[in-house]
C-alpha positions as CSV (number, residue, x, y, z in Angstrom):
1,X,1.2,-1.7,-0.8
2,X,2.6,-1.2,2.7
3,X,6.1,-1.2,1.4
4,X,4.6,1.5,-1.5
5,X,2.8,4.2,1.1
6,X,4.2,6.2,4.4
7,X,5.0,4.2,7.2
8,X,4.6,6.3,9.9
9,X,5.6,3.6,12.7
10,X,8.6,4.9,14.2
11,X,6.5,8.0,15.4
12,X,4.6,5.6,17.7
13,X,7.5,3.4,18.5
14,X,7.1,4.6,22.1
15,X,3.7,5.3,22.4
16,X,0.9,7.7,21.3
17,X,-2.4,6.8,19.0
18,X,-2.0,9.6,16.8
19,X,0.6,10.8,14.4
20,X,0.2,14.0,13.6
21,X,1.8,15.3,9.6
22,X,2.1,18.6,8.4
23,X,1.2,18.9,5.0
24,X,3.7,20.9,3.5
25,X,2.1,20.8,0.0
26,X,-1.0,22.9,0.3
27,X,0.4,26.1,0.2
28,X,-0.3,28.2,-2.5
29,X,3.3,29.8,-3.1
30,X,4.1,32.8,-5.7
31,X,6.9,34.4,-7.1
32,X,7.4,38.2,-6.4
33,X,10.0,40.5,-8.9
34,X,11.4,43.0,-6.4
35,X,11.3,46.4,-9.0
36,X,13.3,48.5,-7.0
37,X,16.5,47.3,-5.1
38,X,16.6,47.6,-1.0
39,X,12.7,47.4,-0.7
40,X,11.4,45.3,1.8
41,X,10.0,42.4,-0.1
42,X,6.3,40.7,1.0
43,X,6.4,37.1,2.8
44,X,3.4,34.7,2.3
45,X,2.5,33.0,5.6
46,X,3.0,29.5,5.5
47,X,-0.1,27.2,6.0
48,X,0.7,23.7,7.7
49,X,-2.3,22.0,7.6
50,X,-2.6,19.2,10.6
51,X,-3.2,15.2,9.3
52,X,-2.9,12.6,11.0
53,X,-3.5,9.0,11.3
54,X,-5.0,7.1,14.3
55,X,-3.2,4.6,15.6
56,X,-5.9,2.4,17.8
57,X,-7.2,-0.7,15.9
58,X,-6.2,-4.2,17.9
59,X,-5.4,-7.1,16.1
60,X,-4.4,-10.5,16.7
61,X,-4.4,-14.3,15.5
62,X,-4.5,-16.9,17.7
63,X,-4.3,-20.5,17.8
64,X,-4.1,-23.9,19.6
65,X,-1.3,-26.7,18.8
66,X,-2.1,-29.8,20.4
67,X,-0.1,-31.9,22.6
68,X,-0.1,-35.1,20.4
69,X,0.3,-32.7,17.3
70,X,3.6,-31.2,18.5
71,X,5.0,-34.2,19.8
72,X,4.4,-35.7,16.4
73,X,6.1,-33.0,14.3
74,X,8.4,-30.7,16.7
75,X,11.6,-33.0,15.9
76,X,11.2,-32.1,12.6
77,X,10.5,-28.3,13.1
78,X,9.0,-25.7,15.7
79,X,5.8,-26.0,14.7
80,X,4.9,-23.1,16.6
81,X,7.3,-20.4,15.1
82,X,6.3,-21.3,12.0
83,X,2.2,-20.6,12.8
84,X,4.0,-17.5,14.6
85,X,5.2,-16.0,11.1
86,X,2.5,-17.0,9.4
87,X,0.3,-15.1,11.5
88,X,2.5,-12.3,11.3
89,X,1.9,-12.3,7.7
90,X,-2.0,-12.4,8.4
91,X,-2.1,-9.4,10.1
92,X,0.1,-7.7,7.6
93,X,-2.1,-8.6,5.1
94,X,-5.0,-6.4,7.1
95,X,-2.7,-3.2,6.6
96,X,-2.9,-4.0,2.8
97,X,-6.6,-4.7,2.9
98,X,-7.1,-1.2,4.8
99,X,-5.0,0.6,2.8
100,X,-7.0,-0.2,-0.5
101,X,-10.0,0.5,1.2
102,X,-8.8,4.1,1.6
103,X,-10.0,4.9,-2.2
104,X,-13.2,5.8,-1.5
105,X,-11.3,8.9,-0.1
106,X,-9.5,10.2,-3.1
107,X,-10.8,13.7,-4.1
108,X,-9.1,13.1,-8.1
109,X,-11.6,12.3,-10.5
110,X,-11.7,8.6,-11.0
111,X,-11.6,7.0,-14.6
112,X,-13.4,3.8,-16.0
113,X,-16.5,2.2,-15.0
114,X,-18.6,-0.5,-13.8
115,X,-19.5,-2.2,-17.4
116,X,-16.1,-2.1,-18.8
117,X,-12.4,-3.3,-18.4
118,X,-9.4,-1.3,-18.0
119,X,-8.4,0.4,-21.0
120,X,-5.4,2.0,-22.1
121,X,-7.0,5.2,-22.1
122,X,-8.2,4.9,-18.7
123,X,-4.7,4.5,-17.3
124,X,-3.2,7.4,-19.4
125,X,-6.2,9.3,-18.1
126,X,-5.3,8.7,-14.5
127,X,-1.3,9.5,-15.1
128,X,-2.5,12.4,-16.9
129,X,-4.9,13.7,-13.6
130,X,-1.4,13.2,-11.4
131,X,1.1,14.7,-13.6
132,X,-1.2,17.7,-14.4
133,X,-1.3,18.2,-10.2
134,X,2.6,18.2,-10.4
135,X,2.9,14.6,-9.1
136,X,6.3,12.8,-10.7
137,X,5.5,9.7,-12.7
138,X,8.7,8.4,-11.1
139,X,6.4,8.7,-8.0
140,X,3.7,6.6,-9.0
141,X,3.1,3.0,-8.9
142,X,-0.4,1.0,-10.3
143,X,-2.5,-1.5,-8.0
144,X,-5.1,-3.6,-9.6
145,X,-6.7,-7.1,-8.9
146,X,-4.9,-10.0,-10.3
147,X,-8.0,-10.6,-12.5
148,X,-8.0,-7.0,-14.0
149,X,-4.7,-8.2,-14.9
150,X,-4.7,-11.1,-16.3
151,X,-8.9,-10.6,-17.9
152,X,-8.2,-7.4,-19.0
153,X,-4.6,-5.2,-19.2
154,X,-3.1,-8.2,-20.8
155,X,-6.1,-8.3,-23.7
156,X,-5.3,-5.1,-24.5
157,X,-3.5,-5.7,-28.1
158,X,-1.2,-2.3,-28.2
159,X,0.5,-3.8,-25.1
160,X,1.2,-7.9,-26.1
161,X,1.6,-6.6,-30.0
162,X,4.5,-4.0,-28.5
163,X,6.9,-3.5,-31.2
164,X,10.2,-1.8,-30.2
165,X,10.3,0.5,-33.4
166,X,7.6,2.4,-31.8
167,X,6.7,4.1,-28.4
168,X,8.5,2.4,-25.4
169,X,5.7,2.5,-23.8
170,X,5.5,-1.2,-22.8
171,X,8.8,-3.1,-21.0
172,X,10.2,-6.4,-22.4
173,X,8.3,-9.2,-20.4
174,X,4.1,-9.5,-19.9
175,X,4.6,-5.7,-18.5
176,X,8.2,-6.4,-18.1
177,X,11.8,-5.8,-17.0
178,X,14.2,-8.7,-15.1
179,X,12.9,-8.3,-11.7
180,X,9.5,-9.8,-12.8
181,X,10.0,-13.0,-11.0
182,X,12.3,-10.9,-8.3
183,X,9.7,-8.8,-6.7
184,X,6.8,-10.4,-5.1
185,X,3.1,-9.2,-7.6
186,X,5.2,-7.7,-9.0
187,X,4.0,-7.7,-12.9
188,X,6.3,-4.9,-14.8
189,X,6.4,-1.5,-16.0
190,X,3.6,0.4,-17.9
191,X,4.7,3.5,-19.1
192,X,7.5,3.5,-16.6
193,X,5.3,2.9,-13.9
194,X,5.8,-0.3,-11.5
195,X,2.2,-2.6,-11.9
196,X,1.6,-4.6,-8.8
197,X,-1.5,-7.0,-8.2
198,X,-3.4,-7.7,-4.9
199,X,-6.3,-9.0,-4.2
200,X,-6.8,-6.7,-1.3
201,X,-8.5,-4.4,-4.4
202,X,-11.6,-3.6,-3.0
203,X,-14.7,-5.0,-4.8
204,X,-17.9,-3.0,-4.6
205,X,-20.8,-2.6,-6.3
206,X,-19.7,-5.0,-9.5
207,X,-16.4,-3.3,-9.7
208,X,-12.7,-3.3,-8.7
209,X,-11.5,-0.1,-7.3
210,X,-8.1,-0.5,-9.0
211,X,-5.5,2.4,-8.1
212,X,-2.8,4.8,-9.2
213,X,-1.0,5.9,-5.9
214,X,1.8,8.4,-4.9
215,X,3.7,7.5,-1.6
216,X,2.1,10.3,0.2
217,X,-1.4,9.5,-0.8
218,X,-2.0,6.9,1.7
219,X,0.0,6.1,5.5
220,X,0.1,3.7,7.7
221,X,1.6,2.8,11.4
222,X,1.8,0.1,13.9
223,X,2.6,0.2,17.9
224,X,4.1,-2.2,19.0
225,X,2.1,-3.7,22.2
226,X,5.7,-4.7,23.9
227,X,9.0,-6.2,23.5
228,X,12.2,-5.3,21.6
229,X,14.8,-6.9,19.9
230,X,18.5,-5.7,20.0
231,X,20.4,-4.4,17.2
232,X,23.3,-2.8,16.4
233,X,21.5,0.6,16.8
234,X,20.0,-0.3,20.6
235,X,16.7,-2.0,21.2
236,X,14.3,-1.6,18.1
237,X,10.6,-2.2,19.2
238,X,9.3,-5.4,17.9
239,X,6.1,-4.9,15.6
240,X,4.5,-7.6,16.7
241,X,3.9,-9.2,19.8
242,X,3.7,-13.2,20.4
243,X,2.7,-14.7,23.6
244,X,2.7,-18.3,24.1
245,X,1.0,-20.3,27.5
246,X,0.2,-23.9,27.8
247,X,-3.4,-24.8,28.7
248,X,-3.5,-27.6,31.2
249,X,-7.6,-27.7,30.3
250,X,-7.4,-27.9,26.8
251,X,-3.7,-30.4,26.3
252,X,-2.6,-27.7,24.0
253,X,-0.1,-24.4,23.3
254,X,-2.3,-21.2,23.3
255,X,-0.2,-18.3,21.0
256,X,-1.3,-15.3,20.6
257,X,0.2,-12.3,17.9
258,X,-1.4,-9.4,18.0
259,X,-0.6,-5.5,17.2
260,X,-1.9,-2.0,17.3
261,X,-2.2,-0.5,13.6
262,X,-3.6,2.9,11.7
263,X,-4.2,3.8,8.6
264,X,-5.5,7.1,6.6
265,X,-5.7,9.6,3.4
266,X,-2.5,12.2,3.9
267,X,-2.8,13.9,0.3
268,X,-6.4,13.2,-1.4
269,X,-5.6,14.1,-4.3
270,X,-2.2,11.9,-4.6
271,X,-4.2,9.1,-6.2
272,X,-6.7,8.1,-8.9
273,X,-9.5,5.5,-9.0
274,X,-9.3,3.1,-11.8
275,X,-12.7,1.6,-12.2
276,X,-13.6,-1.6,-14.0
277,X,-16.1,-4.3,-14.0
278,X,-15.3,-6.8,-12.0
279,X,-16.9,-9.7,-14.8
280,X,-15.4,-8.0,-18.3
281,X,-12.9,-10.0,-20.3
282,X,-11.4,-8.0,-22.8
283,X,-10.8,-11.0,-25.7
């Protein structure tokens, strides 16, 4: 999902704890004929209205490697680096889990419901919603829990019965196309829309908040809390930081990776809810 919605990051590269975005998509522009040539012709104001995304949450991982541990295993590898990344990918996986938990604050009418599955009207109902607001279907791309998946779109029979003398409405594959083992979650193309599973789909009140997104809907941004790396282009600010000190008192390394990260709603109405019950299996 991060790689899906606005990174704003490079806006607080240097600083700051709020990025501020114009929304340039809430103005309400008309044509005007001008009837008689040389008149002066009448402007509408433009309206920027001000979002923007806080930038202030502190995360980190930490974690103790032993002295008898490391001695063990670092002639095979650095143990350390490798708890490093993998607590990197931790505290990516918070950005995800905040970023699905943004769907409470889409103003587009949702679709499905807490005692069903997913159905194939429920999805077309939720492109539908989007397109009809001017949204691109080339824009979109479809979140929902692995288990929506696998329970539920995949028992739907006008998608694994797909003949190709109809409607190409389903991709060769489950949901399709080569780069199905290329892309990670990644599960195909409905209706020319990417499909993606995570389980970061939130899970309230017996029901999986599945989603329909457009880039713009949701944003995100991390500050990086020091350090840089050096590129071709200069110094490019490291997103996360990694400390490392031995403890004499506890015979062990003490790392630390932490960050600075914000999340937030930029266009409301650039996504759709796709409710379903979070026990249905559609046979």
């Amino acid at each position: 999902m991060t790689n899906f919605c606005l990174d704003l990051s490079q806006y607080v590269a240097e600083g700051g704890d709020v990025v501020h975005v114009p929304d340039l998509y809430t103005n309400t522009l008309t044509s005007s004929t001008q009837s008689t040539e040389g008149t002066e012709i009448t402007p509408v104001v433009a309206a920027l209205v001000d979002d923007s995304i806080t930038v202030t949450t502190h995360e980190y991982v930490a974690f103790m490697i032993g002295d008898n541990t490391m001695s063990q295993l670092a002639s095979i590898y650095n143990l350390n680096a490798e708890y490093a990344r993998e607590a990197q990918g931790v505290l990516m996986n918070v950005i995800e889990a905040a970023l699905a938990a943004q769907w409470s604050s889409l103003s587009t009418t949702s679709v499905g419901d807490t005692s069903n599955g997913l159905t194939d009207v429920n999805i077309r109902e939720a492109i539908s919603t989007l397109e009809s607001a001017n949204f691109r279907t080339s824009d979109m791309a479809i979140f929902v829990h692995p288990e929506v998946y696998w329970t539920q779109i995949l028992g739907i029979s006008k998608y694994y019965t797909f003949d190709t003398s109809t409607f190409d409405a389903i991709k060769d594959g489950l949901l399709g196309g080569s780069e199905g083992g290329m892309r990670h979650r990644f599960k195909g193309v409905l209706y020319d829309i990417p499909v993606f599973t995570t389980t970061n789909i939130v899970n309230s009140l017996q029901t999986y908040r599945n989603l329909l997104l457009t880039p713009r809907a949701f944003a995100w941004a991390v500050r990086p809390m020091g350090g840089s790396i050096e590129t071709e282009f200069g110094p490019t600010p490291l997103r996360f930081r990694v400390q490392t000190e031995y403890q004499l008192r506890n015979l062990a390394t003490l790392t630390v990776v932490d960050f600075s990260y914000g999340t937030g709603v930029l266009r409301a109405d650039g996504g759709v809810v796709l409710n379903s019950s979070n026990d249905f299996v559609t046979s």
